[in-house]
N, CA, C and O of each residue as an XYZ file, in Angstrom:
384
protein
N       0.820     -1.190      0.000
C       0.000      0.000      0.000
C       0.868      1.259      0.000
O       0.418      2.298     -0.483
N       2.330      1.195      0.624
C       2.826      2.400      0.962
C       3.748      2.568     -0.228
O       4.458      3.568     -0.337
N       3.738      1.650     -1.065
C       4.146      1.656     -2.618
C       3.459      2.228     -3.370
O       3.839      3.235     -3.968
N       2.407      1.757     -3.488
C       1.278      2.576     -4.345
C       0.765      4.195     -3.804
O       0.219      4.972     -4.587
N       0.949      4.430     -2.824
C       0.941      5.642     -2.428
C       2.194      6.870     -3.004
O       1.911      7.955     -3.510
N       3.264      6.462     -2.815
C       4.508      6.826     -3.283
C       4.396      7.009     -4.566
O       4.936      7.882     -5.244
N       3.561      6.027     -4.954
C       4.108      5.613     -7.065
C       3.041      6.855     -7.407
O       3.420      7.662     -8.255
N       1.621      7.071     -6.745
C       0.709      8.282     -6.983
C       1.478      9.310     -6.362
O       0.778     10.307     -6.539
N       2.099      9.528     -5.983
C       2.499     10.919     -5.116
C       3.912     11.075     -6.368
O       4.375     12.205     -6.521
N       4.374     10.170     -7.006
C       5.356     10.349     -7.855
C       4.930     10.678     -9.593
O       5.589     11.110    -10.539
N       3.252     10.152     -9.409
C       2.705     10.553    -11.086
C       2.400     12.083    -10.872
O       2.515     12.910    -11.776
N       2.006     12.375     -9.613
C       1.220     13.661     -9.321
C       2.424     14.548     -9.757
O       2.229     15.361    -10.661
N       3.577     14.459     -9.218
C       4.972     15.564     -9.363
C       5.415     15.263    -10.760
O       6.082     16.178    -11.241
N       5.171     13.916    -11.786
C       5.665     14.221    -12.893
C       4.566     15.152    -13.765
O       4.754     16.050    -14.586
N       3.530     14.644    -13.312
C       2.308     15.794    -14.493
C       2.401     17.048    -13.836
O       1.695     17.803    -14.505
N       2.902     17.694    -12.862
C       3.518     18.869    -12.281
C       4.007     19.765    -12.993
O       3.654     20.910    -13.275
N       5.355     18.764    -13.412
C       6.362     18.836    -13.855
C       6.583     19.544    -15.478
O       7.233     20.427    -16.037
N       5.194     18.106    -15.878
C       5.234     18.932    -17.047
C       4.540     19.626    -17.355
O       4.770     20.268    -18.379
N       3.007     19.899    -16.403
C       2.327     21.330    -16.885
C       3.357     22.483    -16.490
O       3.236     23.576    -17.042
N       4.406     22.267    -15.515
C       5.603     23.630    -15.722
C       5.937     23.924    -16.979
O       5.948     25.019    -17.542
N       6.272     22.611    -17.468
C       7.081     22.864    -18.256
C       5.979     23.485    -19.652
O       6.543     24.265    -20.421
N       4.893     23.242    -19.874
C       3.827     23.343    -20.682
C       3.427     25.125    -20.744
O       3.175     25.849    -21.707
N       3.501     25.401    -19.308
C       3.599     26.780    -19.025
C       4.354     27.898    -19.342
O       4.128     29.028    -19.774
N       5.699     26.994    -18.865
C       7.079     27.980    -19.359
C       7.231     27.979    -20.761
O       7.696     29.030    -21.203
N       6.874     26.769    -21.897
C       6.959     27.498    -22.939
C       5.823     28.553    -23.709
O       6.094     29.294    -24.654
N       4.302     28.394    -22.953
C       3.310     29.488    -23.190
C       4.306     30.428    -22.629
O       5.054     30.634    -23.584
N       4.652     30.973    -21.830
C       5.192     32.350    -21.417
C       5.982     32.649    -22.278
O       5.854     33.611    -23.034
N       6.964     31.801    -22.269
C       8.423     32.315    -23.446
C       8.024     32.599    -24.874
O       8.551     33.394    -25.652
N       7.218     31.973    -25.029
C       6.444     32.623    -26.486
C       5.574     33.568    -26.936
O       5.449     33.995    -28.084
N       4.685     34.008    -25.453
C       4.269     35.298    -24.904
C       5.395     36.457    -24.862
O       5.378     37.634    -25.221
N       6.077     35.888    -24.456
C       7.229     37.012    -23.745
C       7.574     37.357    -25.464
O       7.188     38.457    -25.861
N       7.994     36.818    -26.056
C       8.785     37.229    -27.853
C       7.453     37.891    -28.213
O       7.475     39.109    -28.386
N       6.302     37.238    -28.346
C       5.401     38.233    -29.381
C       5.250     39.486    -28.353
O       5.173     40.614    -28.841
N       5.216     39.358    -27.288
C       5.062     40.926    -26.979
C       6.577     41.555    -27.181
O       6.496     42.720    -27.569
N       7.642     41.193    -27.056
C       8.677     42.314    -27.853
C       8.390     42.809    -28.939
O       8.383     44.001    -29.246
N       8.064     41.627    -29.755
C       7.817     41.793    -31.503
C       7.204     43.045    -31.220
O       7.801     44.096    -31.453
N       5.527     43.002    -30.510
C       4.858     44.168    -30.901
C       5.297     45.426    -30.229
O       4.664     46.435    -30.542
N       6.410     45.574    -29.234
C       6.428     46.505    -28.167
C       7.367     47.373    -29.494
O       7.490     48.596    -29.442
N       7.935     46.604    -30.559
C       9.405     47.108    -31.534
C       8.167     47.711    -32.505
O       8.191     48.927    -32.697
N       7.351     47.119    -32.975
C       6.157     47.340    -33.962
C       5.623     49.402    -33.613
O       5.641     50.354    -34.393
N       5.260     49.328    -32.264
C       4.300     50.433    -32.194
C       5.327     51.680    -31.632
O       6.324     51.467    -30.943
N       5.033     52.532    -31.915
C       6.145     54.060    -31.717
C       5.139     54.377    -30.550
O       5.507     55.203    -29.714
N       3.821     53.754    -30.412
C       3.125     54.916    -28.802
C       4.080     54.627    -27.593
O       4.477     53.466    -27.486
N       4.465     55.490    -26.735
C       4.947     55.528    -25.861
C       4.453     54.705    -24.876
O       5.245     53.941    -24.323
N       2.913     54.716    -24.442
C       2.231     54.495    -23.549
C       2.049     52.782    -23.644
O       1.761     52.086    -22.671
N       2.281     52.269    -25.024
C       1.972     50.748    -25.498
C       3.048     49.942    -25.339
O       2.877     48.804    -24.904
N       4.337     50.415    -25.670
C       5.317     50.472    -25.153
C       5.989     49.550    -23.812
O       6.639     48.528    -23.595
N       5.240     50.857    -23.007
C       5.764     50.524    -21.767
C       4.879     49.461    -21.340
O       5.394     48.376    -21.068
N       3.616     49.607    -21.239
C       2.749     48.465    -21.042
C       3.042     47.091    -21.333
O       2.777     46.197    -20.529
N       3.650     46.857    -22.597
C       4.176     45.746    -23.049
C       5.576     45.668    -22.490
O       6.247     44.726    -22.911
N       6.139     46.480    -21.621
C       7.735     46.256    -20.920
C       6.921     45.541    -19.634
O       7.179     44.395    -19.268
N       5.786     46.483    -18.934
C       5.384     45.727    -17.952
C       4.793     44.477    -18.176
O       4.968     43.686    -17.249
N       4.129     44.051    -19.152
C       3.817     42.877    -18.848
C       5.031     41.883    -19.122
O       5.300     41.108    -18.205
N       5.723     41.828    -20.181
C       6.944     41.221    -20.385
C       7.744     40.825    -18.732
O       7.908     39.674    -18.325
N       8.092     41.903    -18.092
C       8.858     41.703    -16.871
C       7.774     41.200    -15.777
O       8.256     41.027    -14.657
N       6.631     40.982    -15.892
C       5.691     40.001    -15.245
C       5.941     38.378    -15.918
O       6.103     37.368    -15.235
N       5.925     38.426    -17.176
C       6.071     36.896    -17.776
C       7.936     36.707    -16.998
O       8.237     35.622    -16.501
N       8.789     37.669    -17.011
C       9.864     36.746    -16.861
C       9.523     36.443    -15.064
O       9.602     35.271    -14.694
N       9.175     37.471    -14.075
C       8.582     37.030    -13.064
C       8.367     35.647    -12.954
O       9.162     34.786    -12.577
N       7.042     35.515    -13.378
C       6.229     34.104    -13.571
C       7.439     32.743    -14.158
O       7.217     31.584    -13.809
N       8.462     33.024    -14.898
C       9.410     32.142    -15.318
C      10.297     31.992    -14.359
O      10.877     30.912    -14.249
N      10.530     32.921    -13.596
C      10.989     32.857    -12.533
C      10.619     31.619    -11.316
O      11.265     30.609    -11.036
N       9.605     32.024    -10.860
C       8.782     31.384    -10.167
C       8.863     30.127    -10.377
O       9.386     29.254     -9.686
N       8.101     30.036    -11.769
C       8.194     28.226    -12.136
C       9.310     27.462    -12.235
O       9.315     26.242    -12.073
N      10.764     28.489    -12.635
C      11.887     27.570    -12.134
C      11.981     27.375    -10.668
O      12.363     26.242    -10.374
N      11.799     27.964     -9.916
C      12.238     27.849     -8.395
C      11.256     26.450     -7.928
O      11.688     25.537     -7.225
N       9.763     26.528     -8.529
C       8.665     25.788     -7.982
C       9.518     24.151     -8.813
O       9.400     23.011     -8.364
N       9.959     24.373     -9.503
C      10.761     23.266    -10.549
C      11.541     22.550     -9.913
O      11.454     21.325     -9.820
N      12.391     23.264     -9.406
C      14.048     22.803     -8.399
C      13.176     22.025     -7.308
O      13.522     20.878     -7.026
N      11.912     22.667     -6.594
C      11.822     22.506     -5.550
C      11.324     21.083     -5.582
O      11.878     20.166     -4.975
N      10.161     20.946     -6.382
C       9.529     19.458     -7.250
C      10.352     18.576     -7.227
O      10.098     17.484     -6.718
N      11.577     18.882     -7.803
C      12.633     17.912     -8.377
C      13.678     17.211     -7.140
O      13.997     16.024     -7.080
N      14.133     18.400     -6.114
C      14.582     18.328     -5.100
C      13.725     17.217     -3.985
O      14.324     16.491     -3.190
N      12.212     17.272     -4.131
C      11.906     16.812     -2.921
C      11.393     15.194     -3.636
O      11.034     14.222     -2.970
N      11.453     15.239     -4.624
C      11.435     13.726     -5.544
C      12.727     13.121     -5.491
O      12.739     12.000     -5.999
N      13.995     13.581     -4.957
C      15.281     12.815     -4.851
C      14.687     12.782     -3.604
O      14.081     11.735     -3.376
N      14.678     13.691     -2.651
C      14.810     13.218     -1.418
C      13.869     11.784     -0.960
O      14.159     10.949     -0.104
N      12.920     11.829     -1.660
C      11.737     10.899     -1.535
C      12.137      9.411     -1.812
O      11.703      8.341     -1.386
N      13.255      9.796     -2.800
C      13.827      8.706     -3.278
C      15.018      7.726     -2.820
O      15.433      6.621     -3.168
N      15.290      8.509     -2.047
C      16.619      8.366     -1.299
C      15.685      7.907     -0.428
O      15.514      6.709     -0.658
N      14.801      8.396      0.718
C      14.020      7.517      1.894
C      13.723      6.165      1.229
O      14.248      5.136      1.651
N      12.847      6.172      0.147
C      12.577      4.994     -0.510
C      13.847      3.939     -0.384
O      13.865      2.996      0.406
N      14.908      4.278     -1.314
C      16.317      3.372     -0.851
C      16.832      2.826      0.403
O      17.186      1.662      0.589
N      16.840      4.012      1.440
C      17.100      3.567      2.770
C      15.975      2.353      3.484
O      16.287      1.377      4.166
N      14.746      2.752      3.107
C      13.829      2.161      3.704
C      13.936      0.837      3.686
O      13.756      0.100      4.655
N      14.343      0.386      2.165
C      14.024     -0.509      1.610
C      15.296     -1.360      2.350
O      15.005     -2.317      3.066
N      16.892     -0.929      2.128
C      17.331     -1.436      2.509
C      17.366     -2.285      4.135
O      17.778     -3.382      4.513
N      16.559     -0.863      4.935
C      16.623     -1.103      6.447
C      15.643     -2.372      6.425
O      15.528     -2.935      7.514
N      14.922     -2.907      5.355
C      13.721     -4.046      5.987
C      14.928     -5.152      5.572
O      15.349     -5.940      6.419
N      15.374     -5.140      4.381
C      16.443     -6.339      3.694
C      17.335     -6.324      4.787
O      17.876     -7.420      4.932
N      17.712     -5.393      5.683
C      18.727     -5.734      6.551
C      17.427     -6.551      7.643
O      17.959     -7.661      7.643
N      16.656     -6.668      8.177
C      16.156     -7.045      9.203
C      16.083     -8.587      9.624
O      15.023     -9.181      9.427
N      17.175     -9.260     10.199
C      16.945    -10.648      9.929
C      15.540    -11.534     10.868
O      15.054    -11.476     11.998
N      15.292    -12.394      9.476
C      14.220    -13.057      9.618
C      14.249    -13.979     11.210
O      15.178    -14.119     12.005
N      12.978    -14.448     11.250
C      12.695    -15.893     11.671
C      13.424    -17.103     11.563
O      13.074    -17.756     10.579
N      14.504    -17.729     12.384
C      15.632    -18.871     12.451
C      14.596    -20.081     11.950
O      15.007    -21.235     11.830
């Protein structure tokens, strides 16, 4: 049971993983067409608007790397208990 718990707690962090990753490339491709248009328009005011939202998308890219490391980080660690665990029962000697 405490296998199958683990193995769901390990699908949950890979589909995580990759709606990050699904995300970060919507942004990064957000982030270019709004340069494109910020180079396109001479208004001042459109401009800047498109600087602010741009430095919100790298924000948000921000974020999702850190939320990334952290995912990834606590899936070794998980993994490493898993190893130890496993070993500490294989060490446990049986019934003579």
């Amino acid at each position: 049971m405490r296998k199958e718990s683990e193995q769901a707690e390990h699908g949950r962090a890979e589909k995580t993983l990759l709606a990050i990753k699904e995300c970060k490339r919507y942004l990064e491709d957000a982030e270019k067409e709004l340069s494109r248009m910020s180079k396109k328009f001479s208004n001042k005011e459109i401009a800047q608007g498109v600087g602010f939202a741009v430095t919100g998308i790298q924000e948000a890219l921000t974020y999702l790397a850190i939320v990334k490391r952290v995912i990834e980080k606590t899936e070794r660690i998980v993994a490493k208990k898993h190893i130890v665990s496993d070993k500490e029962i294989d060490d446990i000697p049986g019934d003579p």
